[in-house]
N, C-alpha and C positions, 0 to 999 in steps of 0.2 A: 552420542554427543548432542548436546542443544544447539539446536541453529543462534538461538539469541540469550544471553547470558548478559543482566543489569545485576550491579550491583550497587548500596548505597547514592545510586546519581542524585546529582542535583548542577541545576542549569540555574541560571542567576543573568536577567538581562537590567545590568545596572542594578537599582535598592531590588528590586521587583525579583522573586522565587518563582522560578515557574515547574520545577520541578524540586520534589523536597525529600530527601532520602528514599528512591524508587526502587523497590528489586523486581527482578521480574525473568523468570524465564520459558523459552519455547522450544519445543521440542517439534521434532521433523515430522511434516505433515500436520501439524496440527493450525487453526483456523481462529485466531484469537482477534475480539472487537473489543478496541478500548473505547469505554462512555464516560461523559463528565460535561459540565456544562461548558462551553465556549472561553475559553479562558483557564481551562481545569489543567493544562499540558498534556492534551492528550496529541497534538501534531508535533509540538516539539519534541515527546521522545520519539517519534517515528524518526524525526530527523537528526536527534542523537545517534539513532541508530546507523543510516550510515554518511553521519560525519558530515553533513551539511552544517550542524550547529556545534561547534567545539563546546567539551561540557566544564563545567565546572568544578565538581569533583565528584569521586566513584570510580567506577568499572562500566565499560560496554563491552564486551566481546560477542562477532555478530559472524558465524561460519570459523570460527575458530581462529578469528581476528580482532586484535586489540584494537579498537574504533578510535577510544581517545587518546592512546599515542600513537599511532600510524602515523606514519611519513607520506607526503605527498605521493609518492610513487606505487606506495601498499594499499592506501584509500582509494586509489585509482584503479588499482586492480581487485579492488572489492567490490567495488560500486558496480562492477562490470559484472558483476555476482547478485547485484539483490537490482529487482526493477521497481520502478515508484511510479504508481497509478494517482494520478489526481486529481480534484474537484472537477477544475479546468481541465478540457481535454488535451489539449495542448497539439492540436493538429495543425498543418498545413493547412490551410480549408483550400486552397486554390488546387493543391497534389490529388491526385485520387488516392482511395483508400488502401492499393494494394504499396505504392511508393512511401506514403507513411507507413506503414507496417513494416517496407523493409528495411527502414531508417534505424528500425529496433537493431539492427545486423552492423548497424555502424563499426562497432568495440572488435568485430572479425575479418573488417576489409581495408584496405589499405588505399589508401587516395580517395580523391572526390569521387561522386556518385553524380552524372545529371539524366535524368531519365530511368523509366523502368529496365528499357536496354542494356544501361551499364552496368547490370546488374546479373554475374552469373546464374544460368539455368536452375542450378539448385537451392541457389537463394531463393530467385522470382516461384519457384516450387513450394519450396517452405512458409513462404508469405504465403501463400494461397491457400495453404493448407492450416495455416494459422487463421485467416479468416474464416475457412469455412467453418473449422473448430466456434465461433464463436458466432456461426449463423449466417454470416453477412459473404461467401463466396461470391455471390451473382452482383454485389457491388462491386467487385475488385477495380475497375476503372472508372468508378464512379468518381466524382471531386468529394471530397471530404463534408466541405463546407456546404453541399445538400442533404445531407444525410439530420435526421432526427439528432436531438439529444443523445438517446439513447442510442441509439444506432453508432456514436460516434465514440461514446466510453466504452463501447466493445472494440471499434477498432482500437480505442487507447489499448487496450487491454491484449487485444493481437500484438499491437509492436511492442509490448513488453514480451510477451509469451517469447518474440522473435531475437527477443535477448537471451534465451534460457536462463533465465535469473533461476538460484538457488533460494531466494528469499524473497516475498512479492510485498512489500509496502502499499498499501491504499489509502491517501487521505481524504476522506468523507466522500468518496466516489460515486454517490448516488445522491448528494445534496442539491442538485440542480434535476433530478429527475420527477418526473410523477411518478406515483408507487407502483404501476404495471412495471416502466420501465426497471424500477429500484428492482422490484422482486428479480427482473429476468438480469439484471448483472448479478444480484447477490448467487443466484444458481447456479450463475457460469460461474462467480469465484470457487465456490463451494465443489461443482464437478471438476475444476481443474486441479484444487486443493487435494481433492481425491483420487485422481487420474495418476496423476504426474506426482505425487508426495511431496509437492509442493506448501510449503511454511506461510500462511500469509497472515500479517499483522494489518488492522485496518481498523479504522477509525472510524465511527459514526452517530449521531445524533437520534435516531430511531431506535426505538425501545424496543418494539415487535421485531422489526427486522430482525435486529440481534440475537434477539431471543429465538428467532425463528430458522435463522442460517448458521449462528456464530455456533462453535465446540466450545469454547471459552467465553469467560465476560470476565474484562479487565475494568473497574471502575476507575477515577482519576476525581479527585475533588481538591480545586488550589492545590495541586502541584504531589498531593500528599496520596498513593494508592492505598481507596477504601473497602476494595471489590477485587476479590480474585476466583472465580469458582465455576464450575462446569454449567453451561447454559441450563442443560438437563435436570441441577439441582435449584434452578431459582425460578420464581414466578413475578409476573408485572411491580408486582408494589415492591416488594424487595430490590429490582434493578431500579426503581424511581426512586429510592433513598439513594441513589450514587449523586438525583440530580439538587437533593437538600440545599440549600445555601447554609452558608456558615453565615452564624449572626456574630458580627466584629464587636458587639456589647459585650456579646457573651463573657460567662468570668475564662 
């Protein structure tokens, strides 16, 4: 069964196309990077995918769920099913790293949370073991908001891990890094993508990366998918025609 199943989508915000007849499917385990220039949809179908953006018309089914007619109560319990890494790390910075991480655990506890305390044994275990998974164990009580850039899209990366998402969403996750860091998250996505059979769709702007971590390369130009094919059969110049502009004279 494919984790992610598009069919004819297209999103429409106001006159403006942002996605225009899309199909696209993923299968389990596998590591797919959508390219396009800034403006091509390639964030808005991540977020077609789970239901942050109502679509327009088509098909989404994402874990053997209908996306764009879910009911609030079905989208809720899907979302609890795919984790979403992005740009922005979106931490605490005041929390230490191991308390955001176990934030990931929210969707499996019931009531507030205030401190690492309130937080059962095998949780505070799994966070820990979730960081160390991604290098960063010896910060566990560190504050958040000391930590590198990069130091801190891994712990993003941990408290997703700590949701056991079946489906891991990235958007542009390594666009604020230097390229040492860029490389060491694309490995961690890549080792856990392989570890755990984990699906993950992700977004990025860098051409070598892609080329260098991605299984797939999904291209995206104005809204319209130009690019669909195993990283291992493309070379530089060929994934740089995803970044073409369309000339609006054109006949």
């Amino acid at each position: 069964m494919a984790v992610v199943e598009v069919r004819d989508l297209t999103k429409r915000f106001g006159a403006n196309t942002a996605l225009n007849g899309v199909d696209l499917e993923v299968g389990r385990g596998e590591l797919v990077v959508l390219l396009g220039l800034s403006g091509s949809g390639k964030s808005t179908l991540l977020r077609c995918l789970n239901g942050l953006h109502d679509v327009s018309g088509g098909e989404v089914t994402v874990l053997g769920q209908r996306v764009d007619t879910a009911r609030r109560g079905e989208l809720r319990r899907l979302r609890s099913r795919i984790g979403f890494v992005f740009q922005q790390f979106n931490l605490v910075g005041r929390l230490s790293c191991l308390e955001n991480v176990l934030t990931g655990a929210l969707g499996r506890v019931t009531g507030p949370r205030y401190g690492v305390l309130s937080w059962s044994r095998p949780l505070r275990q799994e966070a820990l073991d979730q960081l160390d998974r991604v290098g960063l164990a010896d910060r566990a009580f560190q504050r958040a908001d000391t930590l590198s850039g990069g130091e801190q899209q891994r712990v993003a990366i941990a408290r997703t891990l700590m949701q056991r998402p079946e489906l891991l969403l990235a958007d542009e996750p390594v666009a604020s890094l230097d390229p040492e860091n860029s490389a060491v998250v694309m490995d961690l996505l890549v080792r856990i993508s392989r570890e755990d059979g984990l699906t993950v769709v992700c977004t990025l702007h860098q051409v070598d990366l892609a080329l260098g971590w991605a299984g797939r390369l999904v291209g995206l130009r104005q809204g319209v998918k130009v690019l669909d094919r195993s990283a291992g059969d493309l070379d530089r110049d060929q994934v740089m025609d995803v970044y073409r502009r369309v000339d609006p004279d054109a006949a």
